[in-house]
N, C-alpha and C positions, 0 to 999 in steps of 0.2 A: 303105507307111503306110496304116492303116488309114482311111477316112473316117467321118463318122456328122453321125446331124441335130444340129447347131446347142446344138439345147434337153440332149441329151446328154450336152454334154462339161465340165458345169458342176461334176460332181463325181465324183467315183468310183462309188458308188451309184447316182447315175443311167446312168455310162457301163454298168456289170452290166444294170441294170435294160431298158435302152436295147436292149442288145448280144442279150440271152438270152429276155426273155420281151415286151417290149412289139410289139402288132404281129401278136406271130403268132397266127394263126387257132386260135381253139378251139371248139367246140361241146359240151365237158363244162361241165354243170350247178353243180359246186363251185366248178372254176376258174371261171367266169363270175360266177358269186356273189362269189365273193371279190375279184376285179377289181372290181366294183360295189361292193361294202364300201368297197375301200379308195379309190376315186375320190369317195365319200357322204365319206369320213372328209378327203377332201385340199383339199375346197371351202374354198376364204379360206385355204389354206395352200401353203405350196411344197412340191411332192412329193418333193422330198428329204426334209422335217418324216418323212414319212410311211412313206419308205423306210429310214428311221433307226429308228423303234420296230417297223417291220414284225417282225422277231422275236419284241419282246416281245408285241406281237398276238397273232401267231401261237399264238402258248403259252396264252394268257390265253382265245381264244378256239377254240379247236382249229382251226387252221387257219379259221378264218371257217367251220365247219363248221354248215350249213343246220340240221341235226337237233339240234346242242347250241343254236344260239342260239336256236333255236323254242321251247325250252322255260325259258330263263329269265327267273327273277320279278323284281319289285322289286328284292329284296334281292341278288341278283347285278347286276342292271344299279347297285343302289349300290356295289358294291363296285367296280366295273370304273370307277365311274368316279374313284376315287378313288386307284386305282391306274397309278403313274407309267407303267407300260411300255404305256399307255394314250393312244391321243389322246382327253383325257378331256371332250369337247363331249358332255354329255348328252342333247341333241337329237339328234347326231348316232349313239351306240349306241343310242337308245332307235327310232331311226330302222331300222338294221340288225337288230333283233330282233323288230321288225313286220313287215321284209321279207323276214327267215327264214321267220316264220310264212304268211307269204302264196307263199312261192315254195316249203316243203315240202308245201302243199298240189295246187302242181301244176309242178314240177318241169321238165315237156316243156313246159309252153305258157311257161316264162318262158326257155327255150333258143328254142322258136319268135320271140316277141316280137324276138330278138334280130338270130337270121337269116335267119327268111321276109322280110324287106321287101327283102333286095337278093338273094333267091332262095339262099341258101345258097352266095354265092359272094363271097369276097371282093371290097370296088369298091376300085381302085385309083385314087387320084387324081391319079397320077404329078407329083407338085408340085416347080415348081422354087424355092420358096420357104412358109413355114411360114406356113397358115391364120392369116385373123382370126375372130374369134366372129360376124363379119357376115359370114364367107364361107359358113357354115353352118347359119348358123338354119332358115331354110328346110329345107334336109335333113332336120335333126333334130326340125323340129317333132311327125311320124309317131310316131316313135318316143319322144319324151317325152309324148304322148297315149296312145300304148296300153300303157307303163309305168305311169303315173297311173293309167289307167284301169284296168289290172290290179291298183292298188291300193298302188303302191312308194311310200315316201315319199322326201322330201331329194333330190327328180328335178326337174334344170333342165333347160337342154341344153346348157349347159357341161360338167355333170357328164356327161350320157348322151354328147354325145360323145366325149367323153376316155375314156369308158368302153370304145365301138364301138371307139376309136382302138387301144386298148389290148389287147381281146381279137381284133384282127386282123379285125373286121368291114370297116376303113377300112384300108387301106395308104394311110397318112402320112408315110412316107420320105418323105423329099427322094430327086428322081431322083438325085442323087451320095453320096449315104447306099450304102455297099457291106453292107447289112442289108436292102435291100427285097427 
């Protein structure tokens, strides 16, 4: 029988989600991008919400694709947001097509931003039970200052770290998770 953390097994979606991509280490530019997208897009939502229209995302914004969303205007950020396969918080897209535009302009330093501060090496926090947001702040303050300061918006440290959790900066397995 397989094991997994806790927060996983809540729905099918998230056990894929869980199982295949969260977690592991990446240092490409798009998938980091897009992991950030979609944690800006899950703030005040359950990340089920989120893995349920991830498709139509997908579609609507070419894969969270840096270079399309740097370049659209008004009139497309109205349309996205009025379109269902949409999480349609217009704070929230108008957010990610600011932070397209500020991360096609330098691409290496917002993959830096992400992995120089734990040296490019995954920190495992071998936990035998699942983080509070006060276990963390600390940590994450670093890196929600030189995110801000790089110029990202819709960056707390709930978001940023759900973000690190997510592109495998943090190994947040649970030690009995058979995925760490």
């Amino acid at each position: 029988m397989t094991t997994r953390c806790s927060w996983a097994t809540k729905s099918p979606e998230l056990m894929v989600y869980h199982d295949t991509q969260w977690g592991k280490p990446t240092r490409e530019v798009q998938t980091l991008f897009r992991a950030l997208c979609l944690e800006i897009l899950q703030a005040g939502l359950a990340f089920q919400v989120i893995l349920k229209h991830e498709d139509g995302m997908d579609q609507l914004l070419h894969r969270f694709s840096i270079n399309y969303l740097a370049k659209l205007d008004l009139d497309e950020l109205n349309f996205l947001c009025r379109d269902k396969r949409m999480i349609r918080n217009r704070r929230k897209i108008q957010a990610i097509i600011d932070n397209a535009k500020i991360v096609s302009q330098n691409p290496g330093y917002f993959v830096d931003l992400t992995w120089a501060p734990v040296h490019y090496v995954q920190l495992d926090h071998v936990l035998v039970k699942s983080l509070r947001s006060e276990d963390y702040q600390e940590f994450v303050k670093p890196f929600v200052s030189a995110f801000k300061e790089f110029g990202l918006k819709r960056i707390g440290p709930v978001t940023v770290y759900s973000y690190l959790q997510a592109v495998g900066v943090i190994n947040d397995h649970l030690v009995t998770c058979d995925f760490r």
